[in-house]
C-alpha positions as CSV (number, residue, x, y, z in Angstrom):
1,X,-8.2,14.9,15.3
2,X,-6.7,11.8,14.1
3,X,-6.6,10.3,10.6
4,X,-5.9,7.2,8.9
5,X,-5.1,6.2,5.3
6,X,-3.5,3.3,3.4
7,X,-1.0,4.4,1.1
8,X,0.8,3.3,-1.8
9,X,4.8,4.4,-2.2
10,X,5.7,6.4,-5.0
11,X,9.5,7.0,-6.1
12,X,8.7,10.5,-7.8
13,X,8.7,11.5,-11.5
14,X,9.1,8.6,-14.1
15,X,8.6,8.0,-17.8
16,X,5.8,6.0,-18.2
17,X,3.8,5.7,-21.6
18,X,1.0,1.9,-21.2
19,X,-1.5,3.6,-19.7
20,X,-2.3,7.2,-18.5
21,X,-1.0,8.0,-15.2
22,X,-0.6,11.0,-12.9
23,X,2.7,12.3,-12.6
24,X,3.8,12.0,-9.2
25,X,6.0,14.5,-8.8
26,X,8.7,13.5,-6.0
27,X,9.3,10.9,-3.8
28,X,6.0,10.8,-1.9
29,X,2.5,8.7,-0.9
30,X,-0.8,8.2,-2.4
31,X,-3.6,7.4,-0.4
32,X,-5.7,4.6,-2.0
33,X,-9.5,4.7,-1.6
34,X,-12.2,5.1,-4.5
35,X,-12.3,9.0,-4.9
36,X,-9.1,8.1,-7.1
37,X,-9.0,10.1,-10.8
38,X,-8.6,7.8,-13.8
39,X,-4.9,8.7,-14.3
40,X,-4.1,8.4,-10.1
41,X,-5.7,4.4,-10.4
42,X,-3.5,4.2,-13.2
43,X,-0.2,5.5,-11.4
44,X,-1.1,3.4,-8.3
45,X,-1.4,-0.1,-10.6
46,X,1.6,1.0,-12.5
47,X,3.7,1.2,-9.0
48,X,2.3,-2.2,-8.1
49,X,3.1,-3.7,-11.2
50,X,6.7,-2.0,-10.7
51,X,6.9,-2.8,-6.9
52,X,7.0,-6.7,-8.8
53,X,8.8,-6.0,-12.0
54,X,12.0,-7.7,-10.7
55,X,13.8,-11.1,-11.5
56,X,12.4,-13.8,-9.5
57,X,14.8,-16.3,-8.0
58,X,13.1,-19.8,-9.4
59,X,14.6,-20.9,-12.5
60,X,11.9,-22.5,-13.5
61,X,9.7,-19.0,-13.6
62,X,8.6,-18.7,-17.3
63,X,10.4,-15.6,-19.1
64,X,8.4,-12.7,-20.0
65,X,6.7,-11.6,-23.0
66,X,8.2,-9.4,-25.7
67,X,5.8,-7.1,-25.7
68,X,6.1,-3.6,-23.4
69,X,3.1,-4.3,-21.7
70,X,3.2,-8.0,-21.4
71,X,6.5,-7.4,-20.2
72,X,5.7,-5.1,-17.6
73,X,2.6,-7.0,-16.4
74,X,4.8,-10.1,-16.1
75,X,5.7,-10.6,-12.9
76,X,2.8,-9.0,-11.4
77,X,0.6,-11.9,-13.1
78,X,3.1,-15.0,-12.9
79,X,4.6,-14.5,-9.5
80,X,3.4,-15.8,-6.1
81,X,4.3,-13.9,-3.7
82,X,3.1,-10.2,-4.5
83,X,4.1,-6.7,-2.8
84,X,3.1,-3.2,-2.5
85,X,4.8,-0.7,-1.0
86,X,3.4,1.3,1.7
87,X,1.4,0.9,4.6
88,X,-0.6,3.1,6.8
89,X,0.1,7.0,7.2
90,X,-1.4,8.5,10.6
91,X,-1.8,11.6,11.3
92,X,-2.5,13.8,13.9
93,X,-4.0,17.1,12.8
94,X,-3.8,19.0,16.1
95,X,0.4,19.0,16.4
96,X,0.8,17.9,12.2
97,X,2.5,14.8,13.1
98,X,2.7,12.5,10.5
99,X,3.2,8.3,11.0
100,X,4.6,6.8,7.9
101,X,5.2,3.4,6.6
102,X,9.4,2.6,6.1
103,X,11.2,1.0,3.8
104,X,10.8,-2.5,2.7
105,X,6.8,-2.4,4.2
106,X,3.8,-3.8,2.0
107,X,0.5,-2.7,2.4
108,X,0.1,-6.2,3.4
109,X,1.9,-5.7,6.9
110,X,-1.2,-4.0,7.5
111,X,-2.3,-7.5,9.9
112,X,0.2,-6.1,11.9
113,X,-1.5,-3.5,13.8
114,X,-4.0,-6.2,15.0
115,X,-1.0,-7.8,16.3
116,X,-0.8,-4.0,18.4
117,X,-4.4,-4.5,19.5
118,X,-4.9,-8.3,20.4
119,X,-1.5,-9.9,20.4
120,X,1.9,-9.1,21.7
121,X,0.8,-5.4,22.2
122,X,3.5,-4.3,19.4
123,X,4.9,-3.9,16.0
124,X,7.3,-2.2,13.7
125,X,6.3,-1.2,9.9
126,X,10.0,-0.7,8.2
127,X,13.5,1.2,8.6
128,X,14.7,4.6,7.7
129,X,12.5,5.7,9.3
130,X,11.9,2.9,11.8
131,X,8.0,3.3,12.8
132,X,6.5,1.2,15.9
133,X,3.7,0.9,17.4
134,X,2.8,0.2,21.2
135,X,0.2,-0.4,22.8
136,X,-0.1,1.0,26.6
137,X,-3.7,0.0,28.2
138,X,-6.4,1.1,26.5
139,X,-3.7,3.8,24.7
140,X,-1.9,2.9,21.5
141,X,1.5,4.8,20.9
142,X,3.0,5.4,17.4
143,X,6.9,6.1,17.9
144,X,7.5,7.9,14.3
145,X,10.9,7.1,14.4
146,X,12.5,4.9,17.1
147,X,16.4,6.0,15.9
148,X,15.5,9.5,16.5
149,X,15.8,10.2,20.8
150,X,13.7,12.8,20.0
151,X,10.7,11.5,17.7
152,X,7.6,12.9,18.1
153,X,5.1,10.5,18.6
154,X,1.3,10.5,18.0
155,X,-1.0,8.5,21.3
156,X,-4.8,8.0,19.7
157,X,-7.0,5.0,22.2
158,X,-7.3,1.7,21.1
159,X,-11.1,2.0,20.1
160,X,-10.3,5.1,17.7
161,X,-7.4,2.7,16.4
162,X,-10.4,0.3,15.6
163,X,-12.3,1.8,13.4
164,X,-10.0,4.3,12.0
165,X,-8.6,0.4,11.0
166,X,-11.9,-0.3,9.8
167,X,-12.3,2.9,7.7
168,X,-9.1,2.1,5.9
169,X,-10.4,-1.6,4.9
170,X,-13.3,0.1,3.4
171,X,-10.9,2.8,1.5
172,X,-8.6,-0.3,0.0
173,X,-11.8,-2.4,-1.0
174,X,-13.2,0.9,-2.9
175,X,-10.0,1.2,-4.5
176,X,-9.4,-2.2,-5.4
177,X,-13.4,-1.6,-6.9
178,X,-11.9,1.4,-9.0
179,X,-9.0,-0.1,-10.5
180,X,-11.1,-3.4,-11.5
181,X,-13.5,-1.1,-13.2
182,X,-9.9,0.9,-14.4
183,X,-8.6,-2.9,-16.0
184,X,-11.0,-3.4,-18.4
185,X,-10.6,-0.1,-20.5
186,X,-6.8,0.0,-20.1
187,X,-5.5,-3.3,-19.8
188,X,-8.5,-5.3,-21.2
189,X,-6.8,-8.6,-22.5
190,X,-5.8,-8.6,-19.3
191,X,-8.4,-7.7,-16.7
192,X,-9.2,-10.3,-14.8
193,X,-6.0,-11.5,-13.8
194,X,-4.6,-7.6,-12.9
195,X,-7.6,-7.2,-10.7
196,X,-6.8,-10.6,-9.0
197,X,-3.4,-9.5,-8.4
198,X,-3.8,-6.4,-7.2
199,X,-5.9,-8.0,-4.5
200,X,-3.3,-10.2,-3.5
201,X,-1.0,-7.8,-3.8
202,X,-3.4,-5.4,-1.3
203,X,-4.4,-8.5,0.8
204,X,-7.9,-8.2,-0.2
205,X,-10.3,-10.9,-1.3
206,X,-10.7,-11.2,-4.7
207,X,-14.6,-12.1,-4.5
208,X,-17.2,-10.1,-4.3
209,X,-15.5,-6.9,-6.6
């Protein structure tokens, strides 16, 4: 048995005191969908808001807030180009091995796989490790490290590929459901426009929450 997830990176064990949040222990993934806990919604928009908490190069970008939360919210809500850090996490249950994301890819990339199944037939989702996908007929084969000589790799057919691509859309629009709900008790001055970024940031339409 194969499965699917979309997942969010986490960099392990943080202080963190806007919002409740679930600690996250060490360095690991969360898988987004809408069985999320209150507290696990509110670590998955704090690491968005994070993945975008940086100095952007225009001069011209307005400076943030004073406030802590303001502050923190900023770049999420004011820049255009947004990012999450992640992707999808396959694995196969049978041999327990596991297909991650690398660094440097955004839940976003996840177009990419459609690129495996209707366009050049191929794709690569980060470094360190250095995941690709290939597809071979009606096979596709997920390389979990293409450094390693040796690196296991996971073969699943293209039709499973399908929907287990479809299930995960579902899982990311749920989530994306939860953390609007999740906005407007924890971040309610600012609602709207955190939900609308996190869709952009997930690569999900913001209609229809």
């Amino acid at each position: 048995m194969i499965v699917l997830h979309p997942v969010l990176e986490l960099l392990g064990t943080r202080d963190f005191d806007l919002w409740p949040v679930a600690d996250p222990g060490a360095y690991g993934f969360l898988p987004l969908s809408g069985r999320l806990g209150t507290a696990e919604v509110g670590t998955a928009v704090m690491r968005i808001a994070e993945c975008n908490n940086v100095e952007p190069a225009d001069e011209g970008h307005p400076p943030g807030p004073a406030d802590p939360l303001g502050g923190f919210l900023h770049g999420l809500l004011t820049m255009e180009d947004l990012f999450a850090a992640g992707g999808l996490r396959v694995t196969d249950i049978a041999t327990g091995v596991t297909f991650l994301p690398g660094c440097c890819n955004g839940l976003d990339e996840r177009r990419d796989w459609f690129e495996v199944l209707d366009g050049e037939g191929r794709a690569g989702f980060g470094h360190d490790p250095s995941p690709l996908a290939e597809r071979v007929g009606d096979t596709v084969r997920l390389t979990v490290d293409t450094d390693r000589a040796d690196s296991p790799v996971i073969e699943l057919p293209v039709t499973d590929l399908r929907r287990l691509l479809a299930e995960a859309e579902r899982d990311l629009t749920d989530f994306l459901r939860s953390a609007t709900t999740w906005t407007t008790r924890y971040v309610p001055d600012h609602a709207t426009a955190v939900a609308d970024a996190l869709a952009r940031a997930l690569a999900l339409p913001t209609e229809g929450r």
